[in-house]
PADO-717696 format. One record per atom (N, C-alpha, C, O, CB): x, y, z; residue in three letters. Coordinates in steps of 0.2 Angstrom, whole numbers, plus 5000, padded with zeros to 4 digits. Glycine has a CB too. Layout:
REM PADO-717696
XYZala ...
//
This chain:
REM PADO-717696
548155085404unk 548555035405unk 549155025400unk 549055055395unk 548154965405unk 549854985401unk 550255015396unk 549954945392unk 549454925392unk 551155025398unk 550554925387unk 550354905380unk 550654825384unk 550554775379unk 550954935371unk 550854795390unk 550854715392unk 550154705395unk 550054645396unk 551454695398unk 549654755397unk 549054735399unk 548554735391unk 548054705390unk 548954785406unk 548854785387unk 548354805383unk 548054745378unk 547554745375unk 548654865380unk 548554695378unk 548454635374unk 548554585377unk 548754535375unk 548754635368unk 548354605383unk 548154545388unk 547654515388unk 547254555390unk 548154555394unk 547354455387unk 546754415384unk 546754375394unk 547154335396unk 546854345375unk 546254415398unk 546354375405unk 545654305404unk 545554255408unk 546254435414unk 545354315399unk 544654265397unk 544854205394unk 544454165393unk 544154295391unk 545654195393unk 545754135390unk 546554125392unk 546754075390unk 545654135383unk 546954175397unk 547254135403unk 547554175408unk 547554235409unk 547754105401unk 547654115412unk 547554115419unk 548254135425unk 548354125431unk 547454045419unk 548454165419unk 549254185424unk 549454275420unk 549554285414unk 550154105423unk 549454325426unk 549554375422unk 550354395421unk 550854375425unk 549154435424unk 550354425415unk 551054435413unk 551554475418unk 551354525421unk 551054455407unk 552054455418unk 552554495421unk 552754565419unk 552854575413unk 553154465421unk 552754605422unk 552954685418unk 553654685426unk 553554675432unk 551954785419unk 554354695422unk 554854705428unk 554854785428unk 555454815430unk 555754655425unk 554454825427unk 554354885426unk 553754905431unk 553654965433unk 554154885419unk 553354855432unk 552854865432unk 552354895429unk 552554915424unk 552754875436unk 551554915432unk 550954925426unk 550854985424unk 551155015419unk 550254895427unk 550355025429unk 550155095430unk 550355115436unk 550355075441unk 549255115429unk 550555195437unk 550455245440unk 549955275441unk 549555285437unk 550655275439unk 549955285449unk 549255325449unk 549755385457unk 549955365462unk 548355245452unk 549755445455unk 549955515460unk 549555505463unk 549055505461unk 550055585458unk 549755475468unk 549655475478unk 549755555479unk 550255575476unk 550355405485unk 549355605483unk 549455655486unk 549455675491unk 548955695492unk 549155685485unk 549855685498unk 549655665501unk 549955685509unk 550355735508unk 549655625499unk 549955675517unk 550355725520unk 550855685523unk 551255715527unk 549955775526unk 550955625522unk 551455565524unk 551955565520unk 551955535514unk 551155505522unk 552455595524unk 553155605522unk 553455645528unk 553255675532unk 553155645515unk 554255625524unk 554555655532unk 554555705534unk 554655695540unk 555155655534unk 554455765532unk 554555835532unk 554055845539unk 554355845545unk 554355885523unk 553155845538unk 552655815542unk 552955765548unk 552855775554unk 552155785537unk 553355715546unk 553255675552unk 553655725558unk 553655715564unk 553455585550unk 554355775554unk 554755775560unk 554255835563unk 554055835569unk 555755805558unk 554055865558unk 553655935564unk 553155915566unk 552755965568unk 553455995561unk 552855855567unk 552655825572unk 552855805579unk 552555815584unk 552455785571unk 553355775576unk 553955755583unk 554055835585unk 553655855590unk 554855695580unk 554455875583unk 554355925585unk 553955955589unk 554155975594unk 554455935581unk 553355965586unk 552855965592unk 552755925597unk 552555965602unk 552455965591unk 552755885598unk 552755835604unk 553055855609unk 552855865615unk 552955785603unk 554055855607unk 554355865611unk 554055955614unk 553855955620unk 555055855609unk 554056015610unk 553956065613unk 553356055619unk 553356095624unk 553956105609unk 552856005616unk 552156015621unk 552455965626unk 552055975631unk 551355985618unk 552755935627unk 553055895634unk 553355955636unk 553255965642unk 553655825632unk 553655995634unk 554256035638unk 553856095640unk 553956125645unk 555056055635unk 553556105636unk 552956185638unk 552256155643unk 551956185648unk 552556225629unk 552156115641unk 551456065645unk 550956125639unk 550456145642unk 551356065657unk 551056135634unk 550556185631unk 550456145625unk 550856105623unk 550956265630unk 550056145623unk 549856095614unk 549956165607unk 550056225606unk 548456055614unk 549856115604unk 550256165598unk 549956195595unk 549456165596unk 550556155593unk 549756255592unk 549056275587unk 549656245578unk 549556245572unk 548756395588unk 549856235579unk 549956225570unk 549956165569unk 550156115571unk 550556235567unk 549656195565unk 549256115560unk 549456115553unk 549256065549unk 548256115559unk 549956175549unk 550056155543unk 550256085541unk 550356055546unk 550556195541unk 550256055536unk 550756015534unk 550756025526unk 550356055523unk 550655945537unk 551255995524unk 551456025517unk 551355925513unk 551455865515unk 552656075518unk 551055935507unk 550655865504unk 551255855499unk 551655895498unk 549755875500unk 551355805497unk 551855745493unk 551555715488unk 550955695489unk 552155685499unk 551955715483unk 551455665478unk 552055585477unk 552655585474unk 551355715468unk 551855525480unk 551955465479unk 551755435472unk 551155435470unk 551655445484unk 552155415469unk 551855375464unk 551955305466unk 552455275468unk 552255375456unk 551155285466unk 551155205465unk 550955165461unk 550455185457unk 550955175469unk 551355105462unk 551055065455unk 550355005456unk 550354965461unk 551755005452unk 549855015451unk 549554965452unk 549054955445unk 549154985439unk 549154985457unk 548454905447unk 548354885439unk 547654875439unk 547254875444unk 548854805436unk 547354865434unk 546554835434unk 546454805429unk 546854815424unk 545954895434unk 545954765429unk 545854725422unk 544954705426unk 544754695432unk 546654645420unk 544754695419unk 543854675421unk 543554715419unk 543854765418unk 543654665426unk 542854725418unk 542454765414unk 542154795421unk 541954765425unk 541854715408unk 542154895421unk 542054915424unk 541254925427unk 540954955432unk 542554945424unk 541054885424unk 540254865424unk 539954825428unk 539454835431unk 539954835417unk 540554765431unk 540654705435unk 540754755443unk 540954805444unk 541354655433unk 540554715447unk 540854735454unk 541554755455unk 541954735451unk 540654685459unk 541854775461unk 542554805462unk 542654765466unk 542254755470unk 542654865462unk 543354755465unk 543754695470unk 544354725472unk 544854715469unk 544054625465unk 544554785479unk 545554775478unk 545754735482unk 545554735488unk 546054855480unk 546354695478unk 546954645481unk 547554685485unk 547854725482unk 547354595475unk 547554685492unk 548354715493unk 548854665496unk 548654625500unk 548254775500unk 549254655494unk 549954615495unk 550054615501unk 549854665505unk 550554635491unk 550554555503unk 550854555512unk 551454585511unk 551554615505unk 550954475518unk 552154585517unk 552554625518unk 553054585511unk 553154535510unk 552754615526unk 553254625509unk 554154615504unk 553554605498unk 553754615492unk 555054515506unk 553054585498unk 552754565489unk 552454635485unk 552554695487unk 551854485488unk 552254615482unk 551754675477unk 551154655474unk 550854615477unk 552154685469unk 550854695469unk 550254665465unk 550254605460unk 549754565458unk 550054715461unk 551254605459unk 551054505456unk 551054465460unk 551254405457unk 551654465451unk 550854465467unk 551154415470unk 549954375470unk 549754325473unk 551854445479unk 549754415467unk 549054385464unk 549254385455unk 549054425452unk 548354435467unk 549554345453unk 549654335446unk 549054285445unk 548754275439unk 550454305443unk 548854245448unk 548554175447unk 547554195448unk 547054175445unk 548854105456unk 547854235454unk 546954265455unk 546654305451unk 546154305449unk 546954305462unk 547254365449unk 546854395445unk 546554405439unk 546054435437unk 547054425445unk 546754365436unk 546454335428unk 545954305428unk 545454305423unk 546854295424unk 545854265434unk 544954225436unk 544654275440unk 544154315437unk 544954135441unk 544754285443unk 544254375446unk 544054405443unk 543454435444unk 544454425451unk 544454435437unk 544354485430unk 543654455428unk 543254495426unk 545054495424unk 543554385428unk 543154385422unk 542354395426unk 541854405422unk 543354315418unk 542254405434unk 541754425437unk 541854485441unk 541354515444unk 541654385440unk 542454505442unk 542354575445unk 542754625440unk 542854605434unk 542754565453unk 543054695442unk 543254735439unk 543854735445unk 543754765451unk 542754785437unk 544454715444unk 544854695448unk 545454725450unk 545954705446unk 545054625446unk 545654805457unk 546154825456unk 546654805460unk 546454775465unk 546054875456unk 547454805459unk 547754775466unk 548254835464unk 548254865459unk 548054675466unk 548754835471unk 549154905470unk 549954895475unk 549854835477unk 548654985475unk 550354915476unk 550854905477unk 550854945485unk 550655005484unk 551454915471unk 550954925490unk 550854975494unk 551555025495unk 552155015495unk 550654945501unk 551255075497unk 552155125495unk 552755115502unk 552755115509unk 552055245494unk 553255095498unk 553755045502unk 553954995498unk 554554995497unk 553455015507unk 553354945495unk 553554905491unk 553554905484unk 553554955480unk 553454875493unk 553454825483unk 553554825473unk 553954895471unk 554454915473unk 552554825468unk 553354905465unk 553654975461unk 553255035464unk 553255095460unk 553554975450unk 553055035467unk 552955105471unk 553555125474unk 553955085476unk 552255115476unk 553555205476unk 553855245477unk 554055235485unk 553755225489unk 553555285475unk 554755235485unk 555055205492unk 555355245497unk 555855225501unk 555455155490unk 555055325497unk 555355385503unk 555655355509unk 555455305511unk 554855435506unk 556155385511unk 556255385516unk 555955425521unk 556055485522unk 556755395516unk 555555385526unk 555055415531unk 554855345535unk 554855295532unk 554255465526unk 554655365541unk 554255305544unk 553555275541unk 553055305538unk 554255325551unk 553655205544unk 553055185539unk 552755165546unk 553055135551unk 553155115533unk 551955175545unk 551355125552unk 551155135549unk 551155185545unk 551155115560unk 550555075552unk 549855065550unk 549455125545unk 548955115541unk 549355045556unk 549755185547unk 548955225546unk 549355245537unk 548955265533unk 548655325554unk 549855245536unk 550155285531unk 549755225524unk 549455245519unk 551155285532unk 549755155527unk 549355105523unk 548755105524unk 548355095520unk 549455045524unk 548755115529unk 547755125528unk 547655205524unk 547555195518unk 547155135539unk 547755245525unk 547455305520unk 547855295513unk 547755345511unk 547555375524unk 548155265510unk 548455255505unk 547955215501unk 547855235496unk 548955225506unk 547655145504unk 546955145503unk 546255155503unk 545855135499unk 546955125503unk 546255195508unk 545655245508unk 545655285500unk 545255285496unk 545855305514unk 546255325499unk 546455375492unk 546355335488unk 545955345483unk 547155415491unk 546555285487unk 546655255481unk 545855215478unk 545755215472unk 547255195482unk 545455195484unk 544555175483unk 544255235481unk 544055235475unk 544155155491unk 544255295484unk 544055345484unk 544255405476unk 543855435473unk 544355365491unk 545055395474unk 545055415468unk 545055375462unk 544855395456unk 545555455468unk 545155305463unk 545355255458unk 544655215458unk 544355235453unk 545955205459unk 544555195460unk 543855145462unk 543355175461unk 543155165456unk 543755125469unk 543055225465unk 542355245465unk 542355275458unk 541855255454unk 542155295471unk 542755335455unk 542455355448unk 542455315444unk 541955325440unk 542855395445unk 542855255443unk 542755205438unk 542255155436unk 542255115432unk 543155165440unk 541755175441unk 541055135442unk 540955135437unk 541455155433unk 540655155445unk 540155105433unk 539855135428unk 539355195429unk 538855205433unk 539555085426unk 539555235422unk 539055275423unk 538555285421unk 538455265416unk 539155325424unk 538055335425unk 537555325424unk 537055275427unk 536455255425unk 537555335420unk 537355255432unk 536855185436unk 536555225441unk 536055195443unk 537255105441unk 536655275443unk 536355305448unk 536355295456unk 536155335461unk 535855295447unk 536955215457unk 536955205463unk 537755225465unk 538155235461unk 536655135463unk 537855225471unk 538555215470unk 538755155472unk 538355115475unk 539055265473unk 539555145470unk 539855105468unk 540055085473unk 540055125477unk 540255115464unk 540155005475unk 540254965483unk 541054915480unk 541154905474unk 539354895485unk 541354915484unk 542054875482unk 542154825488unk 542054835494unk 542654935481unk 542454765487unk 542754745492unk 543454725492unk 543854715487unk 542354695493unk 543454735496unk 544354755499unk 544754665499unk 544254625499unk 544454805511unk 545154645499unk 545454585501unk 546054595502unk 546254645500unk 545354545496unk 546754555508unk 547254585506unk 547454505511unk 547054465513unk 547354685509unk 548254505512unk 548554415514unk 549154495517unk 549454545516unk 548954335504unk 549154435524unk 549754455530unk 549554535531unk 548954555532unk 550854445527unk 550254585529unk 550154655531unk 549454695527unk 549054735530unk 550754695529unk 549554665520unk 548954685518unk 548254675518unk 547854715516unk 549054685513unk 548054595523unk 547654615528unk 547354645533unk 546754665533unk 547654595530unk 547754645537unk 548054705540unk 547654775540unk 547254805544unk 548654715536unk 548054785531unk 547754835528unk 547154835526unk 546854885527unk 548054855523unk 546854805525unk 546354805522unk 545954795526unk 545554835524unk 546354765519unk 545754765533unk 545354775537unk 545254855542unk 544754885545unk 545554725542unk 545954875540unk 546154955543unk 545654995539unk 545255035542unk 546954975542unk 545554985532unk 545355025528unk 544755015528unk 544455075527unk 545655015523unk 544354955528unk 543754925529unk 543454975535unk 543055015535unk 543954835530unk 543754955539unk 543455005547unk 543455095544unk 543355135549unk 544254995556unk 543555115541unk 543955175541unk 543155225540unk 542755215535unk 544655175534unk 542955285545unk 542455335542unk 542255345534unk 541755355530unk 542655395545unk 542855355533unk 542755385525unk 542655325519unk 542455345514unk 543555415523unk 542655265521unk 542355235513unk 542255165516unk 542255105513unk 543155235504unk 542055165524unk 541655085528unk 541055105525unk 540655055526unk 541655065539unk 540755145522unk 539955155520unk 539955125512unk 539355125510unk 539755225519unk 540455095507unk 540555085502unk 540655025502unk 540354985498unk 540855125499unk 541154985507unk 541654935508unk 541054875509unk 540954865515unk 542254955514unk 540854835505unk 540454775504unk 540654705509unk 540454665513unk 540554755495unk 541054715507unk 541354655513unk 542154665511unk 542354705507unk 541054555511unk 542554615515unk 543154605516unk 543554545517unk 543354515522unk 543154635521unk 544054515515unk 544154445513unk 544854445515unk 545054495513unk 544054425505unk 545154405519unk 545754425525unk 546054365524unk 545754315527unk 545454445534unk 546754355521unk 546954325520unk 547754285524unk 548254275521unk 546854345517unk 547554265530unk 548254245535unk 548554315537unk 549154335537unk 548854195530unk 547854365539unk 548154435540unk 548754435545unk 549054385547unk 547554495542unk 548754505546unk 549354505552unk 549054545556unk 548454565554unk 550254525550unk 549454565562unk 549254645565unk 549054615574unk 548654565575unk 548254675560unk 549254635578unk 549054645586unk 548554645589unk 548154685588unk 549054695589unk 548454605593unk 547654605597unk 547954645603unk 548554665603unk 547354515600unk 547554675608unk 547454675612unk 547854635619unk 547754575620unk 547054675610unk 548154675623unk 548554615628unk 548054635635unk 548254685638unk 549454635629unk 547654585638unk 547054605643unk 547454635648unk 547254685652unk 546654555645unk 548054575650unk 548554605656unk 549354645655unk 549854615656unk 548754525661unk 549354695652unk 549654735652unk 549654785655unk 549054815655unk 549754745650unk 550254805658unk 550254865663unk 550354925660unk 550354925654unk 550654865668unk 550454995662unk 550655045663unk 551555055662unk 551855095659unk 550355065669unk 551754985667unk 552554995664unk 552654955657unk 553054975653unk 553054955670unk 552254915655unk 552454895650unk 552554945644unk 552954945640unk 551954845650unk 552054995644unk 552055055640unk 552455105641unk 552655135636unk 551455095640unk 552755115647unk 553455155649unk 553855185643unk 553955145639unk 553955105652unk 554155235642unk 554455265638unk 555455235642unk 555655245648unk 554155345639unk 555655215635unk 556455195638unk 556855245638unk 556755305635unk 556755135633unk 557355225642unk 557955285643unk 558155275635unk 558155225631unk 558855265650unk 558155355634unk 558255385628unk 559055335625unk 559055315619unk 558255455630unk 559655335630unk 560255335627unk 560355235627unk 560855205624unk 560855385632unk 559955215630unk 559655145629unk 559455115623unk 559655065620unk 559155135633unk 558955165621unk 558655185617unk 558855195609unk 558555165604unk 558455225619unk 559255235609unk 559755245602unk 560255175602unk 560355145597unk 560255335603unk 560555165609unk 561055095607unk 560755035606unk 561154995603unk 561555085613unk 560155015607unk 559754975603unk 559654985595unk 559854945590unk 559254985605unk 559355035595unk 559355055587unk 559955035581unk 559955005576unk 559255125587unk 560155065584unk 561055065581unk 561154985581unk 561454965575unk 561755095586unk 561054945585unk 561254855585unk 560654845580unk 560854815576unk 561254805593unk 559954855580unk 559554845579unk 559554865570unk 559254825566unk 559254875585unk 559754905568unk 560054955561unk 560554895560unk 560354865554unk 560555065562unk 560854875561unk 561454845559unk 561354765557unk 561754745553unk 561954865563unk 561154735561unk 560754675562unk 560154675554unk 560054625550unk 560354695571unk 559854715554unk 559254725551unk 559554725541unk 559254695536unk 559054815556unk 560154755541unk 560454785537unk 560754735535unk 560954745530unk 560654835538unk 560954685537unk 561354605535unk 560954585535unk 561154545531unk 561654565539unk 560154575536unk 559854515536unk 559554555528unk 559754535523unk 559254485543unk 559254605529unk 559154615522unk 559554615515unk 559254615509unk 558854665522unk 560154615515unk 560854625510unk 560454535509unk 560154515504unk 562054645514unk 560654485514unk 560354415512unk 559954395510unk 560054365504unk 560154385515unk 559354415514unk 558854405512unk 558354435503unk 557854405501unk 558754435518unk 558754495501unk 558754475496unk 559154455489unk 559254485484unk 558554505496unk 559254395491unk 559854345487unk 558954295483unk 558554275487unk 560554285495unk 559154295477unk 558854275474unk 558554185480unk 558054165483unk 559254275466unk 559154155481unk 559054065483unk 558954095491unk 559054045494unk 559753985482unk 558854135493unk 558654135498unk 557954145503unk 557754125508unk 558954165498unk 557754205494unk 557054215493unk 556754165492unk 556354155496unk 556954255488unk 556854095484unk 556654045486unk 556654015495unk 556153995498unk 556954015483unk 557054015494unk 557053975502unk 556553985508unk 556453945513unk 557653985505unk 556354045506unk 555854085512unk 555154065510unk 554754025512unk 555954175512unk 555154105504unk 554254085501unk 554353985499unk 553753965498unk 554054145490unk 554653955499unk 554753885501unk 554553855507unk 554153805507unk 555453885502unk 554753875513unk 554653895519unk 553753905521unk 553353875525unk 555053965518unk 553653955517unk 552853975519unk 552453955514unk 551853985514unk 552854035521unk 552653905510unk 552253865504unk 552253785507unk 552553745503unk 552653865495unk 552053785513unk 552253715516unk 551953655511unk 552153605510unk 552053705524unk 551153675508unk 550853605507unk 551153615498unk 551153565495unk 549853595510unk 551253645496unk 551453625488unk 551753685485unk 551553715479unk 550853605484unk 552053695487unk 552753765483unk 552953765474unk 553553785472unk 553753745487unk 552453735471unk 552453715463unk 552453815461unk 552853835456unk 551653645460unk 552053865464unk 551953915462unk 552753975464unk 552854035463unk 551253935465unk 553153925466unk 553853985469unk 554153965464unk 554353915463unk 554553965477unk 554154015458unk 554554005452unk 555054065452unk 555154095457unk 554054015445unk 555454065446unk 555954125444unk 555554195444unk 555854245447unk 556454115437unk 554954215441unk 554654265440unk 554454305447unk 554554365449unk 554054235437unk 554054245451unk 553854265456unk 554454285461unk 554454345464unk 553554215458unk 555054235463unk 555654275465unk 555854365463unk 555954425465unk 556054235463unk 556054315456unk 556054405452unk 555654485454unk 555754545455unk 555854395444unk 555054445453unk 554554515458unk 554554555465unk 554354605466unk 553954485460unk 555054485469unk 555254505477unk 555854555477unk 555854615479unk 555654425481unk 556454515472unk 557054535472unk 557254635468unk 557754675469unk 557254465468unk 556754635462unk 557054685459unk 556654745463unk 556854795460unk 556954685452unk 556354755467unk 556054815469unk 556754805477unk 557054845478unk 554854825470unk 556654765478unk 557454745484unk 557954795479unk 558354815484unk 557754635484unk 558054805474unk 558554855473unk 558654905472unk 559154915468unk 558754845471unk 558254935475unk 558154995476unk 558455055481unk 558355045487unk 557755005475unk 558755095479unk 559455115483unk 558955145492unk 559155145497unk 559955215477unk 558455145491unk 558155175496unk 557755095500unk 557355085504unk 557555235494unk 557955045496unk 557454975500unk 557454945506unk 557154915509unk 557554905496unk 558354985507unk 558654945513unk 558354985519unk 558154955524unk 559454935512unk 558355055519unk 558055095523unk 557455085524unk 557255105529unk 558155145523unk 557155075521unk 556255065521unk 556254985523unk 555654975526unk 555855075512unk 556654945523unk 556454895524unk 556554895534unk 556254875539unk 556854835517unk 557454935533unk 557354955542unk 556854975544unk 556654935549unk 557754995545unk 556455035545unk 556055075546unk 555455055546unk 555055075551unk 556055115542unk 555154995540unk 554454965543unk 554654895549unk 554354875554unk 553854945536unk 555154875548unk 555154815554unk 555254845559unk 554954825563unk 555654765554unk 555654895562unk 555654945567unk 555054965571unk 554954965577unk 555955005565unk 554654995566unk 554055025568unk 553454965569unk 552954975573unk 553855085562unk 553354925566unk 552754895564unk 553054835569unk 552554795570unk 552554875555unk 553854825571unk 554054745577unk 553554795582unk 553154755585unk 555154715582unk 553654855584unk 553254865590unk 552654875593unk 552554905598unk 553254905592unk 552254845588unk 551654855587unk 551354905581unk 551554955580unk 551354855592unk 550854885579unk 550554935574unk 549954985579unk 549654965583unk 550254895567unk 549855065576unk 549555105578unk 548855065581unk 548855065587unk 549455145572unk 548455035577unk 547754995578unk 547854935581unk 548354895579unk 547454995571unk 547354905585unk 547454845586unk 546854795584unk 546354825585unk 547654845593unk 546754735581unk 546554705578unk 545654705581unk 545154715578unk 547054635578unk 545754685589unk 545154695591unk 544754775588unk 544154785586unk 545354665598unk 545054825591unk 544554895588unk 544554895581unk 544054925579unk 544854965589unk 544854875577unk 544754835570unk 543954815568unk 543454835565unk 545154765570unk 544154775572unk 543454715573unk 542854775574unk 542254775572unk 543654645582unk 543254805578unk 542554835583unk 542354895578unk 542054945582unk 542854875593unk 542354905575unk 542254955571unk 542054935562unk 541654975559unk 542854985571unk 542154895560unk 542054865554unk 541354855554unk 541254815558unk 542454805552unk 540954875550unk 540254855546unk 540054825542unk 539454825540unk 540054885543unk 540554785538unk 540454735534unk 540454675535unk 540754655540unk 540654745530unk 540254625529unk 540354565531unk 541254545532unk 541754575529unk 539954525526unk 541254495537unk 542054475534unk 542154405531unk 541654365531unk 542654475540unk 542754385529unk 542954305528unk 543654325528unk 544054365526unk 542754265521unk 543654255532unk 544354215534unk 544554175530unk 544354115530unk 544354165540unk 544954185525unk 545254135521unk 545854095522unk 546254105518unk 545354155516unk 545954045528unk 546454045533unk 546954015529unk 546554005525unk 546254015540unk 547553985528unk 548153945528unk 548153915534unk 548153955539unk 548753985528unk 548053845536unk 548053815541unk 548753805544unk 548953795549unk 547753765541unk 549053805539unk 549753785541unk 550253825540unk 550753795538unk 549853745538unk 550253885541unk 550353935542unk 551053935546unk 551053945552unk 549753945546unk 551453935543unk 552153955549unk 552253995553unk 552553975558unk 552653955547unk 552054065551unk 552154135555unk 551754145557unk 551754165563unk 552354185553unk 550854155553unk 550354175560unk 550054115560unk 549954085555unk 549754245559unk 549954095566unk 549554035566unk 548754045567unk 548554105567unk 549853995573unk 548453975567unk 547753985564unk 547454015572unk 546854035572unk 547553895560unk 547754015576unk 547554045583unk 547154115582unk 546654145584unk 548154035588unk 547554135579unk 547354215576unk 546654215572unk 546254255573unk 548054245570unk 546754165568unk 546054165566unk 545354155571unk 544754185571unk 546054105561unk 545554115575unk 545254085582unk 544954135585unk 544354135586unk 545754055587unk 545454205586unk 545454245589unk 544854295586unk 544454315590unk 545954265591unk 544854305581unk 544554375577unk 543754345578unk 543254375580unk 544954395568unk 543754255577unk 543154255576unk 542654255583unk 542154275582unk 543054205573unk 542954245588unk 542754265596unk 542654325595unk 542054355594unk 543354255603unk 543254375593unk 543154455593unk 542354475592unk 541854485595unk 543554495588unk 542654465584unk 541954475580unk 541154465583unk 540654495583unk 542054425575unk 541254415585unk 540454375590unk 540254415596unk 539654435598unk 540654275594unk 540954445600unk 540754455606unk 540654565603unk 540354605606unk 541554415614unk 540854565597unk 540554625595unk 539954665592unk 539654715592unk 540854625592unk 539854575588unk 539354615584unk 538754545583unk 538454535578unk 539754655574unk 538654505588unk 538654445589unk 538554385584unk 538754385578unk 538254455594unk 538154335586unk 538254285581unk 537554285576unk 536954295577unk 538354215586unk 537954265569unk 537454245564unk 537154175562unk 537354115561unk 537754275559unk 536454215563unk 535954145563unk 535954095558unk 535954125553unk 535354165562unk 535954035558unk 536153975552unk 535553985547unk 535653955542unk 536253885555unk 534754025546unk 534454035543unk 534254095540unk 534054105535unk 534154015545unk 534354155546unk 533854215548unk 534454265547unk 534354325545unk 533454205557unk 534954235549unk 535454295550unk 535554355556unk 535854415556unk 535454315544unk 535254315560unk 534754355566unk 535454355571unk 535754305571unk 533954305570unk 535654425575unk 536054425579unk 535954415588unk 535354395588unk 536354485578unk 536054415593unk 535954395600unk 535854465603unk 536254515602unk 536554355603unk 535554465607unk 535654525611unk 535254595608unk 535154635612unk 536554545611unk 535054595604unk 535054645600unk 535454665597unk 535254715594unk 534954675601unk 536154635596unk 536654665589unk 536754655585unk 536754595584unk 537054675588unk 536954695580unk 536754695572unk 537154615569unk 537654595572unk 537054775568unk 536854605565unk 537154535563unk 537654545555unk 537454525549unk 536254475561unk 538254585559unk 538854595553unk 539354535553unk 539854535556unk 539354665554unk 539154485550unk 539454425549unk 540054405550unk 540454455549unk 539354405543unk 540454355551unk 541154335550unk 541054255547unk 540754215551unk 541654345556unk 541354235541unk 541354165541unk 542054145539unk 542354185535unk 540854125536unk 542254085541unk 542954045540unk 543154005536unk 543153945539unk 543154025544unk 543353995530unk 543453965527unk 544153925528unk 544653955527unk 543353985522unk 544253855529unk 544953845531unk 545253825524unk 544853795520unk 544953775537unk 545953835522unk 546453805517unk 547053775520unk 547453775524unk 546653855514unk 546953715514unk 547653675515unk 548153705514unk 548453695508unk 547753625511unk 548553755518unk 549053825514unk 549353825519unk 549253805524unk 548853905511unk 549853855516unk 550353915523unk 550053975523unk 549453985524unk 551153955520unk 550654015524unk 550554105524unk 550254135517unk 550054185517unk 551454165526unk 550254105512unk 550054135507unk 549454105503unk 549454105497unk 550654125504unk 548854085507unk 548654035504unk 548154035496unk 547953995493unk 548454015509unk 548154125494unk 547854145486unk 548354115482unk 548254075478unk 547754235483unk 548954125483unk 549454075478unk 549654005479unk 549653975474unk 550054105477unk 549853985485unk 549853905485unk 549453875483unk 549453815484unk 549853885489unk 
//
């Protein structure tokens, strides 16, 4: 950790310090980058025009640096925080210094944002879900203690996208056997639409297609030059601090604003609203339908952007998945397994670990 965490006392307070630098690095390895994504496309089109599928499967791996931080005795259970859309790992300054002192507490910048690494490449769901996968898997699990003989169990937590993320990650083959539970903060992400058709999925006229984009690029590209205007930023997280906005300080702005200036921020910032307005890869219900662990709803009732209906929804999901848990026994219906969900309601907005 550098020398602003190293003489960090989080046992005697309660707000962690600012690094305009951010903390640690940790080399993401990995096949998410553009080079891969075009000779995928590439393939595609050739297997549309040949009707033949591809045999190549090279792809060539990328090292991302991203930023993130830990604090807590790695003896304690494991906690990772992921951040929602435009924030980072300070945007839990408040949480993390009381969690340290019971868990061993990592939180990380997802790449795109904060001070991780901001390529130019398309961004969806899966680029964030295996980013956390790698990062549990190289950062998390070795850090256990050793010599306990058991392995190491972590619970994921994450607010808006990094809900999202985090439930993605949570479902995932590779580390839902580790993942203890899951704590879902005014997540975001797509249900399921029961009455959609076949045209609705239609592929658009290509030249339709591009003249959208282009309004769509340009449009996009004004709102963000604005949008990262210091009083504007207030005005937003303002906005979605409906019941008491005492925590929208200069710091916290400053956290939004300086990774916003980064000569690649504005393309990245086009590129995931592009991709992720059209839905994301995964949809919330196979989420649901897949996850093994316990969950919790730690809702924002008041909520400006996702409303509490969404919560409404997951918990139906959930029940009609894995069915309902017993008020004693913990006993499920039907014969299915009794992988919990409980809801805890807050007086908050969209943000509700910092409000």
């Amino acid at each position: 950790m550098p020398s602003i965490l190293e003489e960090y006392e989080h046992h005697t307070s309660d707000r962690l310090p600012y690094s305009p630098t951010g903390y640690a690095t940790w080399e993401w390895e990995t096949v998410h980058n553009a080079k891969n994504q075009e000779r995928r496309q590439q393939q595609r089109q050739e297997q549309q025009s040949t009707n033949t599928p591809s045999d190549d499967t090279t792809q060539q791996k990328t090292i991302h640096k991203i930023n993130y931080l830990s604090l807590g005795s790695p003896t304690k259970p494991a906690l990772l925080l992921i951040h929602g859309f435009g924030a980072s790992s300070y945007h839990f300054r408040y949480n993390i210094p009381i969690l340290a002192r019971h868990y061993h507490v990592y939180a990380l910048d997802l790449l795109g944002f904060g001070w991780s690494d901001k390529p130019i490449m398309d961004y969806d769901a899966s680029v964030w879900r295996d980013q956390v996968v790698d990062f549990v898997r190289e950062i998390v699990l070795p850090e256990g203690e050793e010599g306990s003989g058991e392995e190491r169990m972590v619970a994921i937590a994450g607010n808006s996208l990094g809900g999202y993320t985090a439930a993605y990650a949570s479902s995932d083959e590779r580390i839902k056997h580790v993942v203890k539970g899951c704590i879902l903060l005014n997540a975001a992400g797509r249900f399921r639409d029961p009455e959609a058709t076949v045209e609705d999925t239609a592929t658009p006229n290509p030249i339709v297609k591009s003249v959208s984009a282009a309004i769509q690029r340009f449009v996009i590209a004004c709102s963000f030059i604005y949008t990262k205007q210091p009083a504007r930023i207030t005005q937003i997280l303002k906005n979605v601090y409906p019941i008491n906005n005492a925590n929208v300080d200069s710091e916290l702005v400053e956290s939004i604003q300086t990774p916003a200036l980064d000569p690649n921020a504005a393309e990245v910032f086009y590129r995931v609203i592009t991709k992720n307005g059209s839905g994301p890869q995964a949809y919330v219900d196979d989420i649901l339908k897949e996850m093994e662990c316990p969950v919790l709803l730690a809702w924002g009732e008041s909520d400006p952007w996702i409303k509490s209906a969404a919560a409404d929804k997951m918990e139906r999901l959930h029940a009609e998945f894995h069915g309902v848990r017993g008020d004693d026994d913990g006993g499920g219906v039907e014969g299915k397994s009794a992988k919990w969900i409980r809801r805890i309601s807050v007086d908050a907005g969209h943000c509700p670990h910092d409000e």
